[in-house]
C-alpha positions in Angstrom: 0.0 0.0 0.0 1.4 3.8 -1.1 1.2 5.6 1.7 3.1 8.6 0.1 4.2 10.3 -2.8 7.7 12.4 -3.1 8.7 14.3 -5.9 12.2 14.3 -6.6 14.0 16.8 -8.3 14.6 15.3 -11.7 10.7 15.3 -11.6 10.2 11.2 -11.0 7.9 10.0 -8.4 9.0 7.9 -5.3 5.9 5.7 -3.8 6.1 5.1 -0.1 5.7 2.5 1.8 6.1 0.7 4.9 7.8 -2.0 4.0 6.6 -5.6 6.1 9.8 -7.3 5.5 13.2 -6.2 7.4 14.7 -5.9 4.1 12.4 -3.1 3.0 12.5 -0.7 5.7 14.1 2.3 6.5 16.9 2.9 8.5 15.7 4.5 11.6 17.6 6.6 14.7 14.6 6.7 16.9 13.4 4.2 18.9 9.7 3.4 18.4 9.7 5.0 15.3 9.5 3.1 11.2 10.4 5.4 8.4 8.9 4.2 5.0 10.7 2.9 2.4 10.8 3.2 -1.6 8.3 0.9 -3.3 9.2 1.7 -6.4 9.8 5.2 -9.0 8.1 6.1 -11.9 8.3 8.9 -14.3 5.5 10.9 -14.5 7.2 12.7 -18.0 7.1 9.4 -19.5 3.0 8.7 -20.1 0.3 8.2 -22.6 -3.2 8.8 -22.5 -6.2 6.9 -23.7 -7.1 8.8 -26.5 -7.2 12.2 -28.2 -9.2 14.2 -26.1 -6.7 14.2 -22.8 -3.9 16.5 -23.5 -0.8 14.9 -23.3 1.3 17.8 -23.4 3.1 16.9 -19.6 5.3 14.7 -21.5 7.0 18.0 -22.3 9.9 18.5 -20.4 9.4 22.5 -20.0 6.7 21.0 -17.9 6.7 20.8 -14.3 4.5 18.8 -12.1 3.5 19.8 -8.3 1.3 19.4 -5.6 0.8 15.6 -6.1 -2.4 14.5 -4.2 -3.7 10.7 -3.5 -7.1 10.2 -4.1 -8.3 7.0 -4.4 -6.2 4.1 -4.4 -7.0 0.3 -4.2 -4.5 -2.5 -3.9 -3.2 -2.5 -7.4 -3.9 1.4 -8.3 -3.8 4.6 -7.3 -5.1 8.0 -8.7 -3.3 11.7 -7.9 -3.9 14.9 -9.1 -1.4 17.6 -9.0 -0.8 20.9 -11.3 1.7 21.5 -13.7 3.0 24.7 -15.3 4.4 25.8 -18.2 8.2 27.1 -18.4 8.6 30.7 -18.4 9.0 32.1 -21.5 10.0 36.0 -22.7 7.0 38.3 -21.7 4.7 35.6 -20.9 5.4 34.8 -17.4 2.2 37.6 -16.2 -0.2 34.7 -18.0 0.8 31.8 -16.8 -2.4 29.2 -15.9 -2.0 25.9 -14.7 -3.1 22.4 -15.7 -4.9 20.4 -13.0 -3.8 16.9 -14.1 -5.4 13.7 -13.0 -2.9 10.3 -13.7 -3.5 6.8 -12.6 -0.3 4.4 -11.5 -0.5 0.6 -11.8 1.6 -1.1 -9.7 2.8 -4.9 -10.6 4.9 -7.0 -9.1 7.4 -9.1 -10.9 9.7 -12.0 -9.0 13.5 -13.0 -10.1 14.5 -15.7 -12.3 14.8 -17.5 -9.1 12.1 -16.1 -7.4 13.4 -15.1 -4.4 12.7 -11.6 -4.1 9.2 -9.3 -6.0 10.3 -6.0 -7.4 7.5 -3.2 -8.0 6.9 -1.3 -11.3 4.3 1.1 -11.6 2.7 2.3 -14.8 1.2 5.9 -15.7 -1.9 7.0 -17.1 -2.8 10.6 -18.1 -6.7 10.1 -17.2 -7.9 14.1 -17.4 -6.3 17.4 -18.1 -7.7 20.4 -17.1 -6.7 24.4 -17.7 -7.3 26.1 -14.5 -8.2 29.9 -14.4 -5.1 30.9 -12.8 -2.6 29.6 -10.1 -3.0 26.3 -8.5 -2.0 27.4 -4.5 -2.9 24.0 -2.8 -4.6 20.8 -3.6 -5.5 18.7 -0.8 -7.8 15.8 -0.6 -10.7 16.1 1.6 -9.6 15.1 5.7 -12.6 12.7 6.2 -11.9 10.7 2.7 -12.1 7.0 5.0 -15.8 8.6 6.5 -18.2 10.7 4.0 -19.4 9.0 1.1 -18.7 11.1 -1.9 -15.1 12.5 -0.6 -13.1 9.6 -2.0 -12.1 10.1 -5.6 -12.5 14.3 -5.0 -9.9 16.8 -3.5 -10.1 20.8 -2.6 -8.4 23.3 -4.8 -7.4 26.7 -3.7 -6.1 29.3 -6.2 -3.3 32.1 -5.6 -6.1 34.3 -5.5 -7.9 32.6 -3.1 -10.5 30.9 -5.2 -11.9 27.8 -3.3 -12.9 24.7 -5.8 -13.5 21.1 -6.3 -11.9 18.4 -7.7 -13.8 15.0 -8.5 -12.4 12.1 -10.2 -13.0 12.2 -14.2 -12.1 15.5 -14.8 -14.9 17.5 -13.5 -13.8 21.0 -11.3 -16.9 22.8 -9.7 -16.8 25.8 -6.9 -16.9 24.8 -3.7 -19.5 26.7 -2.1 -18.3 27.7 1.0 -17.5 31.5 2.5 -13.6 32.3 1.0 -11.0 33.0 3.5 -9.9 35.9 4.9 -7.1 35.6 2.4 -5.2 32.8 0.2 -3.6 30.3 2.7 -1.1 28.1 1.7 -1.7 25.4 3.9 -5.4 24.4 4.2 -7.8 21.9 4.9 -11.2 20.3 4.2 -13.9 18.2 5.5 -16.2 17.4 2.9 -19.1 16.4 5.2 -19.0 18.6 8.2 -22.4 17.8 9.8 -22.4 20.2 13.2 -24.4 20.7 15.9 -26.4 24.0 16.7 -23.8 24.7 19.0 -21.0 24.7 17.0 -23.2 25.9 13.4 -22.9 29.2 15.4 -19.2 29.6 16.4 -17.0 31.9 15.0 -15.6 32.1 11.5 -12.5 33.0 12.5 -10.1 31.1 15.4 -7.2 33.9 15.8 -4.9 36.1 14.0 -3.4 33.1 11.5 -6.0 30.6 11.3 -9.0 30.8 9.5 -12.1 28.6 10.0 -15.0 29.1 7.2 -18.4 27.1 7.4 -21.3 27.4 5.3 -24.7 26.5 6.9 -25.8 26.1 3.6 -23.2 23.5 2.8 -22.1 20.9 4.3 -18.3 21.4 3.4 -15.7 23.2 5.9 -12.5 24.4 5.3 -9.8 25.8 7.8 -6.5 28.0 6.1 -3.5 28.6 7.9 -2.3 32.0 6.7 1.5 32.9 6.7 
C-alpha cells in the first residue's frame, strides 16, 4: 500500500511505503519510530493517454509537475492529481495558468529468475487534463476521505487568488460553495461532510490572528487555512 508520494527533483515520483519485510524498511535513529521505504519510482514525463481528447502535453519536459495528491487508491492502483506549469517564456510569465492533471499508477509485481525476491513497477496513465483559471495554490484531498461517502475520488483546490474549488475524479472541477478565506492560505484543509451541531453551526468564523475557519450553513463542506 502507497502511503506517500515524493517528488524528486529530476521530476520522477518515489511511492512510499512501509515496507513488512526487514529488508524493506528504513533505517531509523529513533526508537519506536519506522520510516517508509521506496516501493518503487516512476516517471511521470514518460506517459500516454487513452485517446485524443486528454492533453498529453506533460510529457514535455518544459513541464513541471507539483502538488501531487492521493485520491483514491485500491491494492493495485492509485489515482493523484497535481498541477503542472508551463516554463517561463519572454513576456509571458504575467499569463501563466496551470493544468490540473489527473494520472492513474498501476503497480505490478514481478519476482526473479529465481524467485526469491518481488520487485514493483508502476505504470502511468494521463486520465484528465484540465486548464485552471489561474494559479493552482494547494490541492488537498478532503480530511474525512475513509468517513463521507462522496469524498473519495475528490480533492479541494485553492487558487493564488484565493479561489476555493473542487476536484472530482473524471475530470470534473466545480466551486466549492463555501464563504472564501480571509485571504489565500497556503496550507489548508477540508472536510467534505462537516455535519455540526447548533452549537458549534454558530461559532466563529474566524479562530485567531493566523487561522481561518469558514463554514457554510448552507453546505455541508468546511474548510480551515492557515495563513503565513
Amino acid at each position: 500500500r502507497v502511503e506517500f508520494i515524493l517528488a524528486m527533483s529530476d521530476g520522477k515520483l518515489a511511492l512510499l511505503h512501509f515496507g513488512s519485510d526487514d529488508d524493506t524498511k528504513g533505517m531509523s535513529l529513533t526508537p519506536g519510530f519506522q520510516p517508509p521505504s521506496i516501493l518503487t519510482i516512476v516517471d511521470p514525463f514518460s506517459t500516454a493517454a487513452p485517446d485524443d481528447t486528454v492533453d498529453t502535453s506533460l510529457s514535455l519536459q518544459a513541464m513541471s509537475f507539483r502538488d501531487i495528491t492521493i485520491i483514491d487508491a485500491d491494492d493495485n492502483s492509485l489515482t493523484v492529481v497535481g498541477s503542472s506549469c508551463p516554463k517561463a517564456g519572454d513576456g509571458k510569465h504575467h499569463h501563466f495558468v496551470d493544468h490540473l492533471v489527473e494520472m492513474k499508477i498501476s503497480l505490478s509485481t514481478q519476482a526473479d529468475d529465481a524467485g526469491a525476491s518481488a520487485a514493483t513497477t508502476g505504470d502511468i496513465l494521463i486520465t484528465s487534463s484540465l486548464p485552471l483559471e489561474g494559479r493552482a495554490l494547494r490541492i488537498v484531498n478532503w480530511s474525512d476521505t475513509a468517513y463521507s461517502a462522496g469524498a473519495r475520488g475528490g480533492a479541494l483546490l485553492q487558487l493564488t487568488d484565493g479561489t476555493l474549488l473542487e476536484y472530482s475524479q473524471g475530470g470534473v472541477i466545480e466551486p466549492c460553495h463555501v464563504t472564501e478565506l480571509l485571504e489565500p492560505c497556503p496550507w489548508i484543509a477540508g472536510i467534505y461532510d462537516a455535519t455540526t451541531s447548533d452549537e458549534t453551526s454558530n461559532s466563529s468564523l474566524q479562530t485567531d490572528g493566523n487561522d481561518d475557519e469558514v463554514h457554510d450553513e448552507s453546505t455541508k463542506r468546511l474548510v480551515i487555512g492557515l495563513s503565513s
